[in-house]
C-alpha positions in Angstrom: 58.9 10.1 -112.1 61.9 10.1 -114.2 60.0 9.4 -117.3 57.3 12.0 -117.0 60.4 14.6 -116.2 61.6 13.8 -119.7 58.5 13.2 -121.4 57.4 16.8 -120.7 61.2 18.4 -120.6 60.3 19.8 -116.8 62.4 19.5 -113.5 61.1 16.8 -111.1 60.2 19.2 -109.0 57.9 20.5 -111.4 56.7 17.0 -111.9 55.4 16.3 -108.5 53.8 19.3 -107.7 51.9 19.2 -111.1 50.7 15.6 -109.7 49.8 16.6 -106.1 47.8 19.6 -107.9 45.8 16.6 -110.3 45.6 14.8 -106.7 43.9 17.3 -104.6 41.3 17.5 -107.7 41.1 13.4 -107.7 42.5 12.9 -110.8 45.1 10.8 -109.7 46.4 9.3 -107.3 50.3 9.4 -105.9 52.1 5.8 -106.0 55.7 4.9 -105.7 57.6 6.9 -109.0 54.5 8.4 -110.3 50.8 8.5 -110.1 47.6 6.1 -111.1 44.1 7.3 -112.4 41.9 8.2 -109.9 41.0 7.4 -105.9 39.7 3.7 -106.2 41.7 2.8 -103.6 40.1 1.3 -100.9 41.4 0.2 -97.1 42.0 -3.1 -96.8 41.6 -5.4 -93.7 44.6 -6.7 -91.0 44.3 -10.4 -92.5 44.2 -9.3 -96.1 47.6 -7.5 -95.9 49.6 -9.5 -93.2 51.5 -12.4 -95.4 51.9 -9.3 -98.0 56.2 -8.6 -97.6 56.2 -10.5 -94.6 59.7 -11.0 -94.8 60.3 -7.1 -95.2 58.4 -6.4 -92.3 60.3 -9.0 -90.3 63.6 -7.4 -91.1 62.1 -4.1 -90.8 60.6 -5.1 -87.1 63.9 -6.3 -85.9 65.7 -3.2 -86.9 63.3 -1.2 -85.1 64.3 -3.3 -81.7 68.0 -2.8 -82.5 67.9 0.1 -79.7 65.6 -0.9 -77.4 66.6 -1.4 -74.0 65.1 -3.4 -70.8 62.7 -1.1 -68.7 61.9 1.5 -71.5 58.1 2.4 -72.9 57.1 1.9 -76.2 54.2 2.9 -78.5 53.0 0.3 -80.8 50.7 2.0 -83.4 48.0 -0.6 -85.1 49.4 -2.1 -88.3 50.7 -5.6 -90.2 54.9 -3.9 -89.4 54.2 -2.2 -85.7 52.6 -6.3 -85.1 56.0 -7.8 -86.8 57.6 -5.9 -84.2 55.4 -7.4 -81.8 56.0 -10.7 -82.5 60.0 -10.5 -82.4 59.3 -9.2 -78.6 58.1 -12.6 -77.8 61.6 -13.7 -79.4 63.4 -11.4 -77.0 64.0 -13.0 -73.6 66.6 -10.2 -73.1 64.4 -6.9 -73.4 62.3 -7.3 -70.5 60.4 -4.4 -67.8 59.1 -3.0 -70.7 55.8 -1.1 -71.1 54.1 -1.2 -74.5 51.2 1.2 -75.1 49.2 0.2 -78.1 45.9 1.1 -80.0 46.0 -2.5 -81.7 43.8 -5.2 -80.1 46.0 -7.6 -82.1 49.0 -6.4 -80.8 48.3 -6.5 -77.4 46.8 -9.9 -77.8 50.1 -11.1 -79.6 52.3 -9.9 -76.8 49.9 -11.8 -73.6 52.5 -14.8 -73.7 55.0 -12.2 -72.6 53.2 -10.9 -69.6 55.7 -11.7 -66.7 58.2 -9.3 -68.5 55.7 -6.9 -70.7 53.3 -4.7 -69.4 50.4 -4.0 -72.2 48.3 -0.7 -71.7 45.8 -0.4 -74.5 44.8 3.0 -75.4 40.9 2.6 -74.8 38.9 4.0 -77.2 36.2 3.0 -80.2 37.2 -0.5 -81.8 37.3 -0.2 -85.6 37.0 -3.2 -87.4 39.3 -3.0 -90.2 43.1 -3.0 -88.0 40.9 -4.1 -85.0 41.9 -0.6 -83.6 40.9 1.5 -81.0 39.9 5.1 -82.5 38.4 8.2 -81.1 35.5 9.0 -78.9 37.9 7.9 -76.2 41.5 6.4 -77.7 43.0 10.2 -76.3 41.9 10.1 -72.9 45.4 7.5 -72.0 47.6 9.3 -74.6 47.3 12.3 -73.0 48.4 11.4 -69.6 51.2 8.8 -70.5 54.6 9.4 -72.1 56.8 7.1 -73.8 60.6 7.0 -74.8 60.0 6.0 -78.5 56.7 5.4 -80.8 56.9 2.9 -83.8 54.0 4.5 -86.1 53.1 3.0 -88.9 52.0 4.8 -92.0 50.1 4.0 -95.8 52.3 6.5 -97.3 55.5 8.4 -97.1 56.7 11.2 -99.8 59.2 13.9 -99.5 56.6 16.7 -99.8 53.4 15.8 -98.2 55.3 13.9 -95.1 53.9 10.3 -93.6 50.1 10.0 -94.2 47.3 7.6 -93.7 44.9 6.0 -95.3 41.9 6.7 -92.3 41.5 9.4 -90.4 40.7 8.2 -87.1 43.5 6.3 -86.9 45.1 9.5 -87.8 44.8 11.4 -85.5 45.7 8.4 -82.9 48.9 8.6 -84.6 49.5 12.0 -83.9 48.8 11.4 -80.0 51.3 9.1 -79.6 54.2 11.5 -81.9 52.9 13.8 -79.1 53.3 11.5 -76.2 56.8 9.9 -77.0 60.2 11.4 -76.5 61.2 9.6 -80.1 59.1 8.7 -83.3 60.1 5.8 -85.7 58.2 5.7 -88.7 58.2 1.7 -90.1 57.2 1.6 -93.9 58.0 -0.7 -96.4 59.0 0.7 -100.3 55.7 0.0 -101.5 55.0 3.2 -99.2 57.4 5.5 -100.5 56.3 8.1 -102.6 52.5 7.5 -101.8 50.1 9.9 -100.5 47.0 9.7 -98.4 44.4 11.3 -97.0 45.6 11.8 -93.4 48.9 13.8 -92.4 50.7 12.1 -89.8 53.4 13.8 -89.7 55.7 16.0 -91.6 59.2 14.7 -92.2 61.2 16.5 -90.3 58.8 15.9 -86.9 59.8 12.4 -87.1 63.4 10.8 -85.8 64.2 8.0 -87.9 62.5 5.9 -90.8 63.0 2.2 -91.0 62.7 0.6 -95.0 63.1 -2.2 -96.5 66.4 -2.6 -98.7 66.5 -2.4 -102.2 64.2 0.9 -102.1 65.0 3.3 -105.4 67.5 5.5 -104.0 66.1 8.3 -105.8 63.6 8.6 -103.2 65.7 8.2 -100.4 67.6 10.9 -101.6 64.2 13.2 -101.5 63.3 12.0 -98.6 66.7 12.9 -97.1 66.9 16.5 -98.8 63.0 17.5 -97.6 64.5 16.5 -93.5 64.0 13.0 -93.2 67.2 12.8 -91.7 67.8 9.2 -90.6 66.6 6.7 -92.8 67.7 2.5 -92.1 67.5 0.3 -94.6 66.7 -3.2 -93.0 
């Protein structure tokens, strides 16, 4: 971003609205510091993506269960970081009377070991192949009668103007059900999210409590995600 600023002897500002303008026609499309020729980006599947910053999402997981407490409900949205956080659960002999209420078949089959302390609602819904999800017809009819202290949503994109997004829309708009549905959001996204935007908005920054990253993230964008009202951000 940097670099185009200076190429072109323009304000970064000026830079990324000039790219979100060549986005909305397709030209390009936003990535971490800058933007890449055209929309060939295509979704890829749960096991494609899982072993991809594993050790990121891990870190990132744990953080998020830093302030969880026995006897509280949770929201797991589908996801390769909302299933790391799954996973530590089974690690965590001291949360238990939780609820979690999730969209993700995975998820909820991950956390079955954990049954005599973990109650698993599943959202209902269409199943969607690709995050084995459960998607509208249907995935509202739960969401709209439950509430939660705190969803972990995850996201393919965060960016200081055009909020957390997503790559599908149905899952989309589950997303936004459970922001809806819980007393506190949590957004998990790795750096290779930051600064990337997608089709679906999610959420606009200053809607969501807290975002969870990875460490080592360019502190340019934290700083933009900070003065756009991303308020509390945890580097993990």
């Amino acid at each position: 971003m940097s670099e185009l600023s200076d190429a072109f002897g323009v304000s970064g500002v000026t830079i990324r609205a000039d790219l979100e303008a060549l986005e909305r026609r397709g030209i390009v499309r936003r990535v971490r510091g800058g933007a890449t020729g055209g929309y060939g980006l295509r979704e890829r599947p749960f096991e494609e993506v899982r072993s991809e910053a594993a050790e990121q999402k891990t870190r990132i997981a744990k953080a998020a269960l830093a302030d969880v407490e026995p006897g509280i409900t949770l929201m797991l949205d589908v996801g390769t970081t909302t299933a790391a956080i799954a996973y530590e659960l089974l690690k965590r002999d001291d949360l238990y009377d939780l609820t979690v209420i999730t969209s993700g078949l995975t998820i909820a089959m991950a956390l079955e070991p954990a049954l005599d302390r973990i109650t698993v609602v599943l959202t209902g819904g269409t199943l969607r192949r690709m995050q084995h999800s459960l998607v509208p017809p249907l995935a509202e009819t739960v969401l709209e009668r439950v509430r939660a202290d705190v969803a972990f949503v995850g996201c393919n994109g965060v960016d200081a103007l055009a909020g957390v997004t997503n790559i599908n829309l149905p899952e989309t708009e589950v997303k936004r059900k459970m922001i809806a549905a819980s007393a506190r959001t949590v957004v998990l996204a790795d750096s290779s999210k930051l600064g990337v935007v997608h089709l679906g908005l999610v959420a606009q920054l200053g809607s969501i409590d807290t975002l969870i990253t990875n460490t080592g993230t360019h502190q340019g964008e934290l700083d933009d995600l900070r003065a756009n009202g991303c308020s509390t951000i945890v580097e993990a």
